[in-house]
PASE-51158 format. One record per atom (N, C-alpha, C): residue in three letters; chain; atom name; x, y, z. Coordinates in nm, 2 decimals, padded with zeros to 4 digits. Each point is the difference from the previous one (the first is absolute). Last residue first. Example, Ala and Ser with C-alpha at 12.3 -4.5 7.8 and 13.67 -1.06 7.14 Angstrom:
REM residues 2
<"ser","A","N",<01.28,-00.22,00.71>>,
<"ser","A","CA",<00.09,00.11,00.00>>,
<"ser","A","C",<-00.08,00.11,00.08>>,
<"ala","A","N",<00.03,-00.57,-00.01>>,
<"ala","A","CA",<-00.09,00.12,00.00>>,
<"ala","A","C",<00.09,00.12,00.00>>,
END
This chain:
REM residues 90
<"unk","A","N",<-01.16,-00.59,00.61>>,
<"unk","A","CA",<-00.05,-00.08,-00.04>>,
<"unk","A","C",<00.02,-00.14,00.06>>,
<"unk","A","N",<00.20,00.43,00.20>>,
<"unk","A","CA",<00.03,-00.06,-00.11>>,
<"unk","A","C",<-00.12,-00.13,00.00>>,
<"unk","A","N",<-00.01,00.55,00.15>>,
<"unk","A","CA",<00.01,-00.14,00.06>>,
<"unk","A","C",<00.01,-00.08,-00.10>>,
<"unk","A","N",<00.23,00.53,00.00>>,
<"unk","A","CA",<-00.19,-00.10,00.00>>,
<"unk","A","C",<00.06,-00.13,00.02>>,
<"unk","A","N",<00.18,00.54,00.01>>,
<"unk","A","CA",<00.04,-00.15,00.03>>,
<"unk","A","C",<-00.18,-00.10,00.00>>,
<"unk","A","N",<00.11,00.46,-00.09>>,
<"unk","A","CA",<00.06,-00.04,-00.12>>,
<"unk","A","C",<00.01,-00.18,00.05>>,
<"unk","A","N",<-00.19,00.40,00.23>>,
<"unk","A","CA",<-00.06,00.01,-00.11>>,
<"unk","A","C",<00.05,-00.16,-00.07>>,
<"unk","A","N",<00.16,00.14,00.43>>,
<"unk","A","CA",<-00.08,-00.10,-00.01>>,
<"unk","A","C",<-00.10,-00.02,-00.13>>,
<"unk","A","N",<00.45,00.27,00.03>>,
<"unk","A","CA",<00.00,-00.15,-00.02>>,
<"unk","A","C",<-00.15,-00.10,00.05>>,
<"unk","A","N",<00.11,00.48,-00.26>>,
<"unk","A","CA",<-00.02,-00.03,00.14>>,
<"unk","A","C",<00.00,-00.17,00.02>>,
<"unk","A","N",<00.32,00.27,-00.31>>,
<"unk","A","CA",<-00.08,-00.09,-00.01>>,
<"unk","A","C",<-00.07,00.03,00.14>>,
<"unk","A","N",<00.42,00.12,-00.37>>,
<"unk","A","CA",<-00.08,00.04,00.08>>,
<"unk","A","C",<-00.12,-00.02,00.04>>,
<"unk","A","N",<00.51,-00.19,-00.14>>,
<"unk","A","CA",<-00.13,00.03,-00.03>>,
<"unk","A","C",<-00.03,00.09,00.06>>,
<"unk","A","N",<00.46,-00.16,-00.15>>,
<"unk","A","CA",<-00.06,00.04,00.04>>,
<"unk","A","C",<-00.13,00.02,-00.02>>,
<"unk","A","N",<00.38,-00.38,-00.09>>,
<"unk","A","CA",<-00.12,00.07,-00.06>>,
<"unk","A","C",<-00.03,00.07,00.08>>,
<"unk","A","N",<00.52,-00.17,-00.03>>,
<"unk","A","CA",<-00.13,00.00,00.08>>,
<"unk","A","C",<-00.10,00.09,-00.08>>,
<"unk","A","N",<00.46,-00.12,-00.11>>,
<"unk","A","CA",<-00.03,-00.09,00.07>>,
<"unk","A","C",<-00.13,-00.02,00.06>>,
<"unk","A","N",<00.16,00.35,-00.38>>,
<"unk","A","CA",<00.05,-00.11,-00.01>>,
<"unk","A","C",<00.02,-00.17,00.11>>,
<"unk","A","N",<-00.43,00.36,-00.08>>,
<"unk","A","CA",<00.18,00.05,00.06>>,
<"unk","A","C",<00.01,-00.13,-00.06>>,
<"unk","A","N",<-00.45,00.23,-00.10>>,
<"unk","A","CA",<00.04,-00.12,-00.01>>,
<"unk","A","C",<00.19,00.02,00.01>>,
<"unk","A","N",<-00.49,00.30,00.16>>,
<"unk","A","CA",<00.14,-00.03,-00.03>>,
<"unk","A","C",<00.08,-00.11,-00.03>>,
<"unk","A","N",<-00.50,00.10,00.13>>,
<"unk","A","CA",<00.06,00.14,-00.02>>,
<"unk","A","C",<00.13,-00.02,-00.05>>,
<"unk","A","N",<-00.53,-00.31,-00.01>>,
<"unk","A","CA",<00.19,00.06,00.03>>,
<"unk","A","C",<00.06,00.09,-00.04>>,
<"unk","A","N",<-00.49,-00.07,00.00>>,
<"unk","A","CA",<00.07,00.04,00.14>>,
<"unk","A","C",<00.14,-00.05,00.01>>,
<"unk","A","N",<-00.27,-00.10,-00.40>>,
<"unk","A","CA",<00.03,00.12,00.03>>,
<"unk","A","C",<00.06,00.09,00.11>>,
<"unk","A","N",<-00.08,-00.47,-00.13>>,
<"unk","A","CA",<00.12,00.06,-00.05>>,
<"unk","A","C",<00.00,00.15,00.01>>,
<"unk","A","N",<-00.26,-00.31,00.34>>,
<"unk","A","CA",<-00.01,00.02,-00.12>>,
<"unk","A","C",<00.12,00.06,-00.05>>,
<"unk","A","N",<-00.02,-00.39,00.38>>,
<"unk","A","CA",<00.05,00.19,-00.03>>,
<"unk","A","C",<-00.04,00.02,-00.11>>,
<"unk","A","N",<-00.17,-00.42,00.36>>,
<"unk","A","CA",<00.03,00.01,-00.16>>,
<"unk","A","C",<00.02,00.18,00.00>>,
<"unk","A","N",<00.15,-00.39,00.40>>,
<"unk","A","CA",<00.01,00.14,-00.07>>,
<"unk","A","C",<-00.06,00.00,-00.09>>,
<"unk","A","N",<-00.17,-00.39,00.30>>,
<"unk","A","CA",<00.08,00.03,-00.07>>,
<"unk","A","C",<00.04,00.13,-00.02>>,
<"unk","A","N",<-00.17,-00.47,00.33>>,
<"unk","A","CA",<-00.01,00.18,-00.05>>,
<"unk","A","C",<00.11,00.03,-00.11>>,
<"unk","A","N",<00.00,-00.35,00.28>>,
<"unk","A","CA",<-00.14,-00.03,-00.03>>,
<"unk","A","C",<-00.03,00.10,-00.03>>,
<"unk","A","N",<00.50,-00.26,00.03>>,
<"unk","A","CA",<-00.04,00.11,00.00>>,
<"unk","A","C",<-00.18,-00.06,-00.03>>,
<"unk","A","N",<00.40,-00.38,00.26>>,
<"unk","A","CA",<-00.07,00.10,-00.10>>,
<"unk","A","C",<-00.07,00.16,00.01>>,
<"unk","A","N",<00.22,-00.27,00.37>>,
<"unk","A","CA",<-00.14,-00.06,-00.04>>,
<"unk","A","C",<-00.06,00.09,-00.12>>,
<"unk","A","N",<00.37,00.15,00.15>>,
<"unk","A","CA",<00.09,-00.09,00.02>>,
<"unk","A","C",<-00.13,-00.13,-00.02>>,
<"unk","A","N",<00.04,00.49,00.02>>,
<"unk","A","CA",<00.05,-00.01,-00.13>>,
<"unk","A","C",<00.03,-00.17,00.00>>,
<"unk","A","N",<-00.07,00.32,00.40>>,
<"unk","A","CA",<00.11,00.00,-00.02>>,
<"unk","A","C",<-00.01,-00.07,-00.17>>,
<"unk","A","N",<-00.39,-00.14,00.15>>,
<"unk","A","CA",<00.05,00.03,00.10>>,
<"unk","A","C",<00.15,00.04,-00.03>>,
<"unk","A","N",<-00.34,00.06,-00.33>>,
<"unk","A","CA",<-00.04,-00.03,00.14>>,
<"unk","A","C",<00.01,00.01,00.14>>,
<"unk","A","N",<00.20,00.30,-00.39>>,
<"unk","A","CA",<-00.04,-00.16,00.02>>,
<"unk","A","C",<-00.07,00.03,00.08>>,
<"unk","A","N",<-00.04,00.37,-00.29>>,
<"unk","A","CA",<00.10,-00.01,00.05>>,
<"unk","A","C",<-00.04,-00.16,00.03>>,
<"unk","A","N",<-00.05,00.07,-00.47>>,
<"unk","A","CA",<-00.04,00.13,00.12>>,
<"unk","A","C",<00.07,-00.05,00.08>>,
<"unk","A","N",<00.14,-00.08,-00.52>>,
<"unk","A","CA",<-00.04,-00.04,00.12>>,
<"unk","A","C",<-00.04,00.07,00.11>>,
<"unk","A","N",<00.04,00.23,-00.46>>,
<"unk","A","CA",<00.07,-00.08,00.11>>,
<"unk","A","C",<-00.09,-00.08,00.06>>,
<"unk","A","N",<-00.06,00.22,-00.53>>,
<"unk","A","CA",<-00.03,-00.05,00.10>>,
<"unk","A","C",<00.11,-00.01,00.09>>,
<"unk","A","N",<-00.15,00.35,-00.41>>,
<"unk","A","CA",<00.09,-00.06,00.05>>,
<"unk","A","C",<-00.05,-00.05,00.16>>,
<"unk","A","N",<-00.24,00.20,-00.47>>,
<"unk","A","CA",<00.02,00.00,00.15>>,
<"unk","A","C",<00.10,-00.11,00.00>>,
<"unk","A","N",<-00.12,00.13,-00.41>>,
<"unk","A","CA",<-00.13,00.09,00.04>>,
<"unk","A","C",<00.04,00.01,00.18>>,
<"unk","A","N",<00.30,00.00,-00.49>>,
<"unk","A","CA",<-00.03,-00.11,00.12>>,
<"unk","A","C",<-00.08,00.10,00.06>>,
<"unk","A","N",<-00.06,-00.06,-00.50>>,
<"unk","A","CA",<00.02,00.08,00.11>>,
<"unk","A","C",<00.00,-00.05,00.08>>,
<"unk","A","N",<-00.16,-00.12,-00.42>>,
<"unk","A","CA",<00.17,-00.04,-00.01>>,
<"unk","A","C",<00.01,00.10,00.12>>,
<"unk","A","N",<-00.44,-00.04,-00.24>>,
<"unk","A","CA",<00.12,00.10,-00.01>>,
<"unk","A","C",<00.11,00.01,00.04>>,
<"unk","A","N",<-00.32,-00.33,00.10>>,
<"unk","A","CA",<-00.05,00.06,-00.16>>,
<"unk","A","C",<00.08,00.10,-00.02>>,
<"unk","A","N",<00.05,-00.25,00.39>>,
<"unk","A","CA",<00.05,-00.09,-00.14>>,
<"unk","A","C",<-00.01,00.08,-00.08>>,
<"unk","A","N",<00.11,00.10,00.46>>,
<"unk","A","CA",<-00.10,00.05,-00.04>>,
<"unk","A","C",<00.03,-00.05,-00.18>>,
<"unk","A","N",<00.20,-00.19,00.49>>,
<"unk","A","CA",<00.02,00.10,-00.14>>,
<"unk","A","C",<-00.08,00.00,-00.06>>,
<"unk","A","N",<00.18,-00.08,00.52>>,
<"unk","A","CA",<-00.10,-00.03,-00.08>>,
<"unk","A","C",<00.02,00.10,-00.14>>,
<"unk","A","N",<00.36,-00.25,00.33>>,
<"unk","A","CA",<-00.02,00.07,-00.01>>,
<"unk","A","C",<-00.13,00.01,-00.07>>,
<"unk","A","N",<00.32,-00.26,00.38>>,
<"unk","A","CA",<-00.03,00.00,-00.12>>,
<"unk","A","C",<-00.05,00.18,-00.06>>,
<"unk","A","N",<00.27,-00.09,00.45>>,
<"unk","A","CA",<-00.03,-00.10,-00.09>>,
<"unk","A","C",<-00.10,-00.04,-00.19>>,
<"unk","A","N",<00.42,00.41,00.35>>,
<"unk","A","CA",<-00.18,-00.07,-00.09>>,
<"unk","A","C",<-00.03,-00.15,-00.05>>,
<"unk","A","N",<00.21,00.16,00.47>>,
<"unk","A","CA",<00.08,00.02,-00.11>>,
<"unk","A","C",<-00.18,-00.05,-00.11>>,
<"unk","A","N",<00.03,00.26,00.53>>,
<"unk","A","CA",<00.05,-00.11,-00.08>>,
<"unk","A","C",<00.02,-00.03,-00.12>>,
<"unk","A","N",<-00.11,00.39,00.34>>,
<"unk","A","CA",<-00.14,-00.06,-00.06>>,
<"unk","A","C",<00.07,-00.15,-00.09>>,
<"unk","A","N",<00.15,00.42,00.37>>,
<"unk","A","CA",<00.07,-00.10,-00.10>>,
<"unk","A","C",<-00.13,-00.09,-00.05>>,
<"unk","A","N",<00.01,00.52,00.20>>,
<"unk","A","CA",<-00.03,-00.13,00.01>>,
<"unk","A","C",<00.01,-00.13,-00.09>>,
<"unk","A","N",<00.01,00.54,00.06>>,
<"unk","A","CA",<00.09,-00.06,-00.03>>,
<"unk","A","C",<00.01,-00.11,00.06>>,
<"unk","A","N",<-00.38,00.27,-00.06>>,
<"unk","A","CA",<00.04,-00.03,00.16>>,
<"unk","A","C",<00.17,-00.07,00.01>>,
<"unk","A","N",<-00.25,00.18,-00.41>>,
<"unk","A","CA",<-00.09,00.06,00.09>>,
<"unk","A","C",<00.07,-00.05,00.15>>,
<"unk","A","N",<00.17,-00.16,-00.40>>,
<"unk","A","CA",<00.10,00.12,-00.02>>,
<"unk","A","C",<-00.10,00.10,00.14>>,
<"unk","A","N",<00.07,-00.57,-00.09>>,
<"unk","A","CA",<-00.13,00.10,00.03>>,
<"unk","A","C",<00.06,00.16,00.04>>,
<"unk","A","N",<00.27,-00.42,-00.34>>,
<"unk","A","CA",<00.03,00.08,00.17>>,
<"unk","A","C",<-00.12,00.04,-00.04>>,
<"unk","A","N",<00.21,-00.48,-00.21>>,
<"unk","A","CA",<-00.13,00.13,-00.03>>,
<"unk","A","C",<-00.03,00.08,00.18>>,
<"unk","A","N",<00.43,-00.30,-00.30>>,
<"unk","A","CA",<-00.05,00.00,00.12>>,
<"unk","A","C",<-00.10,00.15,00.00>>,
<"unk","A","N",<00.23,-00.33,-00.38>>,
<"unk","A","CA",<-00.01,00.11,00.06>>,
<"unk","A","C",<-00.10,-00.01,00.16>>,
<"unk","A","N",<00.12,-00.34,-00.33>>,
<"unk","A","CA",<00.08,-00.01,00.08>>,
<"unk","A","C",<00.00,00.15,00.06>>,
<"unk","A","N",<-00.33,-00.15,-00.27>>,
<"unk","A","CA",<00.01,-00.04,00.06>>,
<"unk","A","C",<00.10,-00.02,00.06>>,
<"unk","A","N",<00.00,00.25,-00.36>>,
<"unk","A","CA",<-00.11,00.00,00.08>>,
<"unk","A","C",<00.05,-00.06,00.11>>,
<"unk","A","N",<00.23,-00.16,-00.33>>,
<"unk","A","CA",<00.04,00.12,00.06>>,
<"unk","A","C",<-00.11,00.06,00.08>>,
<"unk","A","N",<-00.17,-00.35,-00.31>>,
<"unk","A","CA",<00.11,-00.07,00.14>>,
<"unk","A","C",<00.08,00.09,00.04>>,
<"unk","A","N",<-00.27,00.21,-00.30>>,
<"unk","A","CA",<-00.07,-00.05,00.11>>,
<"unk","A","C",<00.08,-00.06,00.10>>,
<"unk","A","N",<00.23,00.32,-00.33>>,
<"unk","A","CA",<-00.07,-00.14,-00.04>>,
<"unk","A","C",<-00.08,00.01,00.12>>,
<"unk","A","N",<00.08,00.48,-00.20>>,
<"unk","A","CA",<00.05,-00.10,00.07>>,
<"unk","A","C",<-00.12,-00.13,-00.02>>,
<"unk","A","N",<00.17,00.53,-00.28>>,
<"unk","A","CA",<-00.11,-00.14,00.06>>,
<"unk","A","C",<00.09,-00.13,00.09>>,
<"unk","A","N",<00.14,00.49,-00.10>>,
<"unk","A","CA",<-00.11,00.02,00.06>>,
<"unk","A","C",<-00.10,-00.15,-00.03>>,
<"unk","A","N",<00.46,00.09,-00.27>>,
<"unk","A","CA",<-00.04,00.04,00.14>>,
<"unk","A","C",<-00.13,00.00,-00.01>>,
<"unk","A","N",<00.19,-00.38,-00.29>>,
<"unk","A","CA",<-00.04,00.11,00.03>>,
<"unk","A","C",<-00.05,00.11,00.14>>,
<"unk","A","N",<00.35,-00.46,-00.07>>,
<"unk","A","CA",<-00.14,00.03,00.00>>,
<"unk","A","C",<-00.02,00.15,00.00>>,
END
């Protein structure tokens, strides 16, 4: 594969760090793309659980692509305030 693209099922085995409090924020689950020009617009996690993760998630991460700063071989760094970026799941 070409340097600098990655698949998505690689995505998601990275683990997304908050580079503001060095806070583990969990692994991406999807992603949003911007059709008319082929740009991922944001990358989604899960927020935190309920209880421990154990009655589901009712929040989510959405990170715009702009607030990442680094994509390492095991971990995304961001930079995020997290109450900006967490919203409640439908």
């Amino acid at each position: 594969m070409e340097k600098g693209i990655v698949r998505f099922c690689d995505l998601r085995e990275r683990e997304v760090i908050n580079a503001c409090d060095c806070k583990r924020l969990g692994c991406v689950t999807d992603v949003i793309l911007n059709m008319c020009d082929g740009r991922v617009e944001a990358i989604i996690l899960p927020g935190p659980g309920r209880i421990c993760g154990f009655l589901g998630y009712d929040a989510e991460y959405i990170i715009p692509f702009e607030c990442i700063r680094k994509f390492g071989p095991d971990i995304i760094l961001v930079e995020i305030c997290e109450e900006k970026c967490l919203k409640k799941c439908k």
